[in-house]
C-alpha positions as CSV (number, residue, x, y, z in Angstrom):
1,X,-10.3,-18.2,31.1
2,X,-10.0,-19.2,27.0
3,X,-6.3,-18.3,26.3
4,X,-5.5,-15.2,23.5
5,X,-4.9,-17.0,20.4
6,X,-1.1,-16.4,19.5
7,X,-1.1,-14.9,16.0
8,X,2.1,-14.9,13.4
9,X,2.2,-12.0,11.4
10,X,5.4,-12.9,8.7
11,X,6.3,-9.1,7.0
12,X,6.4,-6.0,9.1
13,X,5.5,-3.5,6.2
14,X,1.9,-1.5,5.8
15,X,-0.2,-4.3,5.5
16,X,1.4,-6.8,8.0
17,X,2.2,-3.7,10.6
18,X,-1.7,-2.8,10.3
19,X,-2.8,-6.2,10.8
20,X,-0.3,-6.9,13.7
21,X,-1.8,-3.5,15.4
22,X,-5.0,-4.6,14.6
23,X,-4.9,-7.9,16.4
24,X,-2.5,-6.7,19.3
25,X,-5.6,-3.7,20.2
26,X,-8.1,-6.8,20.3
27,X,-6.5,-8.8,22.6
28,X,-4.4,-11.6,20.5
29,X,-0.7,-12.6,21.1
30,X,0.8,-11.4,18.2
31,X,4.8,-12.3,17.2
32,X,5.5,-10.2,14.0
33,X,8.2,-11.7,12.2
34,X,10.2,-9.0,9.3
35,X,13.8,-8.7,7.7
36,X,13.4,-5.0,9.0
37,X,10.9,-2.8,10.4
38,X,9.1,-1.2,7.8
39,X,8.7,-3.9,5.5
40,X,10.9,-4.2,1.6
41,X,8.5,-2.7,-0.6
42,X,6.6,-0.1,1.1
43,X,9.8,1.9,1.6
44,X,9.3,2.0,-2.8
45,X,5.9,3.1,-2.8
46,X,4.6,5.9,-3.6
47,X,1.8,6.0,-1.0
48,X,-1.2,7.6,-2.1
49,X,-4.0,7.0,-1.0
50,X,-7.4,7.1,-3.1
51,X,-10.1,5.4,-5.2
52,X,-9.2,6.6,-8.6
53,X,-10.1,5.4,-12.2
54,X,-9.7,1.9,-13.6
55,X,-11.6,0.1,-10.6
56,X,-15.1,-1.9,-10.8
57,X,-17.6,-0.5,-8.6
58,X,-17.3,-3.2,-5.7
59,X,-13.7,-2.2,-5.4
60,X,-14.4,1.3,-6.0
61,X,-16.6,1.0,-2.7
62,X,-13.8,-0.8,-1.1
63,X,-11.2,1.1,-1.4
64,X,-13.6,4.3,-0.3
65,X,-14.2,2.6,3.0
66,X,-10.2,1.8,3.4
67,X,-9.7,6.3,2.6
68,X,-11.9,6.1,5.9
69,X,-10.8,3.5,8.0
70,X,-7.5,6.0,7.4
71,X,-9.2,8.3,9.2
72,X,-10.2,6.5,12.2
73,X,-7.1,5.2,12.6
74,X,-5.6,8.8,12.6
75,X,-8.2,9.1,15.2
76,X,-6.4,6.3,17.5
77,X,-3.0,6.7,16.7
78,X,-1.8,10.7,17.2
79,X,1.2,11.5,15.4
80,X,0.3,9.6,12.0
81,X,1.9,10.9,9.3
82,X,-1.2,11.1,6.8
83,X,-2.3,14.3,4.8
84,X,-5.5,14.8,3.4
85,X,-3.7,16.7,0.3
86,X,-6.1,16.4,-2.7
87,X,-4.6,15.2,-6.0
88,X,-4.7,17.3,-9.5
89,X,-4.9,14.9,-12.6
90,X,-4.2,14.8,-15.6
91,X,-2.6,12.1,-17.0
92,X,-5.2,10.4,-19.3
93,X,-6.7,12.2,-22.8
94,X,-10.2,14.7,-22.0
95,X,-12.3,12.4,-22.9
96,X,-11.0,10.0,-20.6
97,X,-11.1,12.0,-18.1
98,X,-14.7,13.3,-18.5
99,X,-15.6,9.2,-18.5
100,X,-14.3,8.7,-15.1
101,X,-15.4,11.6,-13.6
102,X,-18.5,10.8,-14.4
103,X,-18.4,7.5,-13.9
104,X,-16.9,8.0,-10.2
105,X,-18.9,11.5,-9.5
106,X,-22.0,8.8,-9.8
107,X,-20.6,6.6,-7.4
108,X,-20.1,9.7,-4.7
109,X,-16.7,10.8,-5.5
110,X,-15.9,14.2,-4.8
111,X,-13.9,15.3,-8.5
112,X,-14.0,18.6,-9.8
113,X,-13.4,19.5,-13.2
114,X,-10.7,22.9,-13.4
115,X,-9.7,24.7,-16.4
116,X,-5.9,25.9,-16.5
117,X,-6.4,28.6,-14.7
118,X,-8.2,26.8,-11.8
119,X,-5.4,24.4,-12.0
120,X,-2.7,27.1,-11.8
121,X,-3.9,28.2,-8.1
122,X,-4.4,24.4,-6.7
123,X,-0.4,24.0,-7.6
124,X,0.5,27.3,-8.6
125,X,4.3,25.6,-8.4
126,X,4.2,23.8,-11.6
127,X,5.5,25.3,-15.3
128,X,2.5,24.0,-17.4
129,X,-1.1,23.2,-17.3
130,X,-3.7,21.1,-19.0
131,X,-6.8,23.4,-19.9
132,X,-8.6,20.5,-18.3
133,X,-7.9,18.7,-15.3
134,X,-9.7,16.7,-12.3
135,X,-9.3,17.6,-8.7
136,X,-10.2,15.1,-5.8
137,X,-10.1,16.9,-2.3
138,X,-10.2,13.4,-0.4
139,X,-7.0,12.4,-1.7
140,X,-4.5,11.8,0.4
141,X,-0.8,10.0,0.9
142,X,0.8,8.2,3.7
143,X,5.0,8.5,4.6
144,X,4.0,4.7,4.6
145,X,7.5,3.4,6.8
146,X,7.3,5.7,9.3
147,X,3.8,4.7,9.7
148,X,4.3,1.1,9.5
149,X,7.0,1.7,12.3
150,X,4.1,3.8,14.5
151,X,1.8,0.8,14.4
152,X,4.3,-1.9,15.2
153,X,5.5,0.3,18.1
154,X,2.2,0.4,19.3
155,X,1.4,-3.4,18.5
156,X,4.2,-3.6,20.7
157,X,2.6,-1.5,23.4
158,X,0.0,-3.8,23.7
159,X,2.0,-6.8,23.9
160,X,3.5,-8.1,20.6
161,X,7.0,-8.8,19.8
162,X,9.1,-8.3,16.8
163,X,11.5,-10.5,15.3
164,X,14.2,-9.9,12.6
165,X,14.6,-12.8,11.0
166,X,14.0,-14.7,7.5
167,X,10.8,-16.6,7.1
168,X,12.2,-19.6,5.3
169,X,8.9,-22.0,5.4
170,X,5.8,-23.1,7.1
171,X,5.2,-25.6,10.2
172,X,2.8,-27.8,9.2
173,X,1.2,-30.6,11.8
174,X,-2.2,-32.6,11.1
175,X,-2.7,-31.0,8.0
176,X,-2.9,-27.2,9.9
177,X,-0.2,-24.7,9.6
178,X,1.2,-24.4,13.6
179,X,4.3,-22.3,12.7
180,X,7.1,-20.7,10.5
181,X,10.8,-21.8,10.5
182,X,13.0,-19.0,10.4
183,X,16.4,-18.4,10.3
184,X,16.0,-17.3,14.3
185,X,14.4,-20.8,15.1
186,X,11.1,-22.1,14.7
187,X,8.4,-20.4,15.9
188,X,4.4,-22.2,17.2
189,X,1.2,-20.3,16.8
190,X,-2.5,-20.9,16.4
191,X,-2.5,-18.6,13.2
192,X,0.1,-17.8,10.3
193,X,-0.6,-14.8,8.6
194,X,1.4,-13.8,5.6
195,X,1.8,-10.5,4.3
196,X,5.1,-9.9,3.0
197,X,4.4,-9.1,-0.8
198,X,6.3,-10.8,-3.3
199,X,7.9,-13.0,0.0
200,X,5.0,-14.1,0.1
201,X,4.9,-16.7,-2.8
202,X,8.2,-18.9,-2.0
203,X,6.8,-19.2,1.7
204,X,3.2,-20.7,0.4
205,X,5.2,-22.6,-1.9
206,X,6.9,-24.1,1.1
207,X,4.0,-25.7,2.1
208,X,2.7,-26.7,-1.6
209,X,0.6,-23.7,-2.1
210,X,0.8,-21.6,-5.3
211,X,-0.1,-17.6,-5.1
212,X,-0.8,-16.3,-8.3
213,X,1.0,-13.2,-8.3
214,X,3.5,-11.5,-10.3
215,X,5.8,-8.7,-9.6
216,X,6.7,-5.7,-11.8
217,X,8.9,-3.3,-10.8
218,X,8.6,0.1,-10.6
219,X,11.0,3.2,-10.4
220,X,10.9,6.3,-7.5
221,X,12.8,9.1,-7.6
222,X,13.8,10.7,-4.2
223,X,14.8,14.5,-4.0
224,X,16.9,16.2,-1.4
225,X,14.4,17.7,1.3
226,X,13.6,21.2,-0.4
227,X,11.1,23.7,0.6
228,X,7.8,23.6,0.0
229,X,6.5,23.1,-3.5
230,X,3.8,21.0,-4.1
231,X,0.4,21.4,-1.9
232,X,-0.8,17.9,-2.9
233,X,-0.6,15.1,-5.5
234,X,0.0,15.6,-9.1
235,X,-1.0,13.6,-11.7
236,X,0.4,14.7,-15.2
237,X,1.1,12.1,-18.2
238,X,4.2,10.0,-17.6
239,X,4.4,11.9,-14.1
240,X,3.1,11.5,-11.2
241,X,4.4,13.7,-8.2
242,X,3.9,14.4,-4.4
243,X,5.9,16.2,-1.5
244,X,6.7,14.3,1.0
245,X,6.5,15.4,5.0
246,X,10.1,15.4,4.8
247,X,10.7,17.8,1.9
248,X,11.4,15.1,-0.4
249,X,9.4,15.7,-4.0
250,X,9.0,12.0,-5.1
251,X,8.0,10.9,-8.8
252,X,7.3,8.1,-11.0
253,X,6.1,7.9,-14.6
254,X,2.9,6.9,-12.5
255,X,1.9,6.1,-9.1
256,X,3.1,2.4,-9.2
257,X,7.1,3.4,-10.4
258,X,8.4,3.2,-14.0
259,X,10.3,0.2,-15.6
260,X,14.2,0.4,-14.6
261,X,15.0,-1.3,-17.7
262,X,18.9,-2.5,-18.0
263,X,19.9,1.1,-16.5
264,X,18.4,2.4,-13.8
265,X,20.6,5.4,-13.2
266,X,20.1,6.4,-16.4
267,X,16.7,5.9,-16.3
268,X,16.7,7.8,-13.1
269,X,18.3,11.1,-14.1
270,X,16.1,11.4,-16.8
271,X,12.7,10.8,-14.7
272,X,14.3,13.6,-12.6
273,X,14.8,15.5,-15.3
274,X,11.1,15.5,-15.7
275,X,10.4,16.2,-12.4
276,X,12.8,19.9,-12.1
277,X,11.2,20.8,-15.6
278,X,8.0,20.5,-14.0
279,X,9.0,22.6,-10.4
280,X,9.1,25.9,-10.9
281,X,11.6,27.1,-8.4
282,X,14.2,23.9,-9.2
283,X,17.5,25.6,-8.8
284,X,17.8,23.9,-5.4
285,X,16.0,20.6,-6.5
286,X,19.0,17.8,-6.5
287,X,18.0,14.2,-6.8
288,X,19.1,12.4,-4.0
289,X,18.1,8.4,-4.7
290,X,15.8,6.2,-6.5
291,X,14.3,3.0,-5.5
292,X,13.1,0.3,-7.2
293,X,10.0,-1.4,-5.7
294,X,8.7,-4.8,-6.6
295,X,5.1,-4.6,-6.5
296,X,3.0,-7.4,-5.4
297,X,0.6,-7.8,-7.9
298,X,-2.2,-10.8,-8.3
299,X,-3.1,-11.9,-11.9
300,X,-6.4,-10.4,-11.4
301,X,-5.6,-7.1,-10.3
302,X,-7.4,-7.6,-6.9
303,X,-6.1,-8.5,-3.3
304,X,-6.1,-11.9,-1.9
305,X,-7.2,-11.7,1.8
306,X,-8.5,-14.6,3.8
307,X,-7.8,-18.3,4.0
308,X,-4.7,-20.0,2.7
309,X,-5.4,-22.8,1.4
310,X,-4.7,-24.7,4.5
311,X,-6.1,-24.6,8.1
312,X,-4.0,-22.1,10.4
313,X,-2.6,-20.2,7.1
314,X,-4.0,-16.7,6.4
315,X,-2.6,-14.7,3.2
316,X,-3.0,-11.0,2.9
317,X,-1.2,-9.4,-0.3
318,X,-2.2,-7.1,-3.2
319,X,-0.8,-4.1,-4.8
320,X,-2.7,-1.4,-3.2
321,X,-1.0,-2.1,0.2
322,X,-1.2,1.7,1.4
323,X,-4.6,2.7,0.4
324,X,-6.2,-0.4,1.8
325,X,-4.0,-1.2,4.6
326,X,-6.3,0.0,7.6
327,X,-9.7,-1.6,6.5
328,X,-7.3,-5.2,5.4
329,X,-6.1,-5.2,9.1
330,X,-9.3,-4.4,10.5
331,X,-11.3,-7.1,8.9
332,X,-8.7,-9.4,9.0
333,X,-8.1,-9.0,12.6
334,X,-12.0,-9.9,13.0
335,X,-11.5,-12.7,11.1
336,X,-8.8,-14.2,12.3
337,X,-10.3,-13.9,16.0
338,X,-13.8,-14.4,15.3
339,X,-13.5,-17.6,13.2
340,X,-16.3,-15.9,11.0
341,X,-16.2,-15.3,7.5
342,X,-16.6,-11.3,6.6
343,X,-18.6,-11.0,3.0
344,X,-16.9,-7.6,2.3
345,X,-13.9,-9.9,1.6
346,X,-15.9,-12.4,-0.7
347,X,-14.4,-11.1,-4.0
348,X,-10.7,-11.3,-2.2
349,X,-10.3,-14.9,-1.8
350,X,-7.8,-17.6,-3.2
351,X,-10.3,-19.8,-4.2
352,X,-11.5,-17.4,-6.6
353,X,-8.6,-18.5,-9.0
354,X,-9.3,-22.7,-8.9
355,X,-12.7,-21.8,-9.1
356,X,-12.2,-20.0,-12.4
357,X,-10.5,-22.8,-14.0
């Protein structure tokens, strides 16, 4: 009988805890190697879960499939913190607006166009309204850590094992990748698969391989657990805004954080200022923390899935880590245990960068 190929997943966040669950359901030995359960930056993010504006087509289509694949996996894993909220937006001029939903209602999104009334009983919580706004009813968000944790429970259900440690470079025999040396000890395996965000980078660059990626960072606010006050996402200029299944109401300048600049506290209060002179009902709303994600972002704007650069070493990073994080570990898994190349991740590759030079 062919032994299970033994798979190293390095970053236990959304992406590597999907992937890990992924390739634990089909059979693989998986050893997931984090600093903590949960990951570093999907604690920061702010977890929703769509295919909005600024998006080609092909990753339009993508990301679609990935709002799916959420579905099914809700399907196989009870308990997983995901809502199907909708999200009201805002946050770009009419005409802007009008373009994308257009543009997207053509490519099968489901966006309705509200006046301010219309808006008012979708979030009837909220002191102002645009007298235009778009609604998309397939939107959703993720508490991303406590899913993270559900999947790398249940990777561990069906056989993988965790290990705190820090990944501090790359075993590397023959030419292949066979490893990672940590600060536990060094660890063998048939595959290396790296998907811990901006950790990523110095652990390629171990092994001479450069990942072009850069990493802004963006600014949450966190709120006290209140009552309820928002039914879904809102997207309103400089403000962007969800309820979390905690209570917590949650806010950036936009979905990706705003920059901390030299004072972050500052900053901070002020953002959360925003936020309560948004809420209605704010006497109770008290901010609670902030966080200050580092987003993992390639120069092109897309994810890089698939090969490496070097036999045995598997890279899996991008900035859209919630949204696409159950069709990543899906087709990754399948690739990694198939030995066959998936098209749908053609546009993903590293290659696409020395090719372009």
């Amino acid at each position: 009988m062919t032994a299970k190929p033994h798979v190293i997943v390095v970053g236990a966040g959304i992406i590597g805890a999907s992937i890990a669950w992924h390739l634990a359901c089909k059979g693989a030995a998986v050893t997931i190697i984090g600093e903590k359960l949960g990951g570093v930056a999907t604690p920061c993010s702010f977890a929703w879960i769509n295919a909005s504006w600024g998006n080609p087509e092909f990753y339009f289509h993508f990301r679609r499939r990935a709002m799916a694949e959420w579905k099914r996996l809700a399907g196989e894993l009870p308990g997983l913190p995901l809502a199907w909220c909708g999200g009201l937006c805002w946050d770009m001029p009419p005409a802007d607006l009008e373009a994308y939903a257009d543009e997207h209602g053509r490519w099968g999104y489901g966006i309705s166009r509200l006046n301010r009334e219309e808006s008012a009983l979708i979030e009837p919580g909220l002191t102002e309204y645009p007298d235009f706004a778009l609604h998309v009813a397939e939107e959703g968000a993720v508490e991303p850590v406590a899913a993270a944790r559900l999947l790398l429970a249940d990777a561990e259900t069906h056989g993988a094992k965790f290990i705190t440690a820090t990944v501090n470079g790359l075993l590397k025999s023959g030419g292949k990748i066979v490893g990672a040396v940590t600060s536990e000890g060094v660890f063998e395996a048939d595959h290396v698969l790296l998907a811990a965000g901006t950790g990523t980078v110095p652990i390629a660059a171990s092994a001479g391989i450069t990942l072009p990626l850069s990493a802004p960072a963006g600014l949450i606010v966190h709120s006290r657990p209140v009552s309820k006050r928002l039914n879904g996402l809102v997207m309103a200029p400089l403000l962007h805004m969800r309820q979390t299944e905690e209570g917590r109401i949650i806010a950036g300048t936009d979905f990706g954080g705003s920059d901390p600049g030299g004072h972050p506290q500052a900053n901070a209060a002020e953002l959360f200022a925003r936020v309560k002179a948004m809420i209605v009902n704010n006497a109770d709303l008290k901010l609670d923390f902030f966080t200050v994600g580092y987003r993992p972002t390639p120069a092109d704007g897309f994810p890089i899935i698939g090969n490496a650069g070097l036999p045995g070493l598997y890279a899996a990073v991008m900035h859209s880590g919630v949204t696409l994080a159950p069709l990543v570990g899906l087709l990754a898994a399948d690739e990694l245990l198939s030995g066959e190349s998936d098209e749908r991740l053609t546009p993903f590759r590293l290659q696409r960068f020395t090719a372009a030079r």
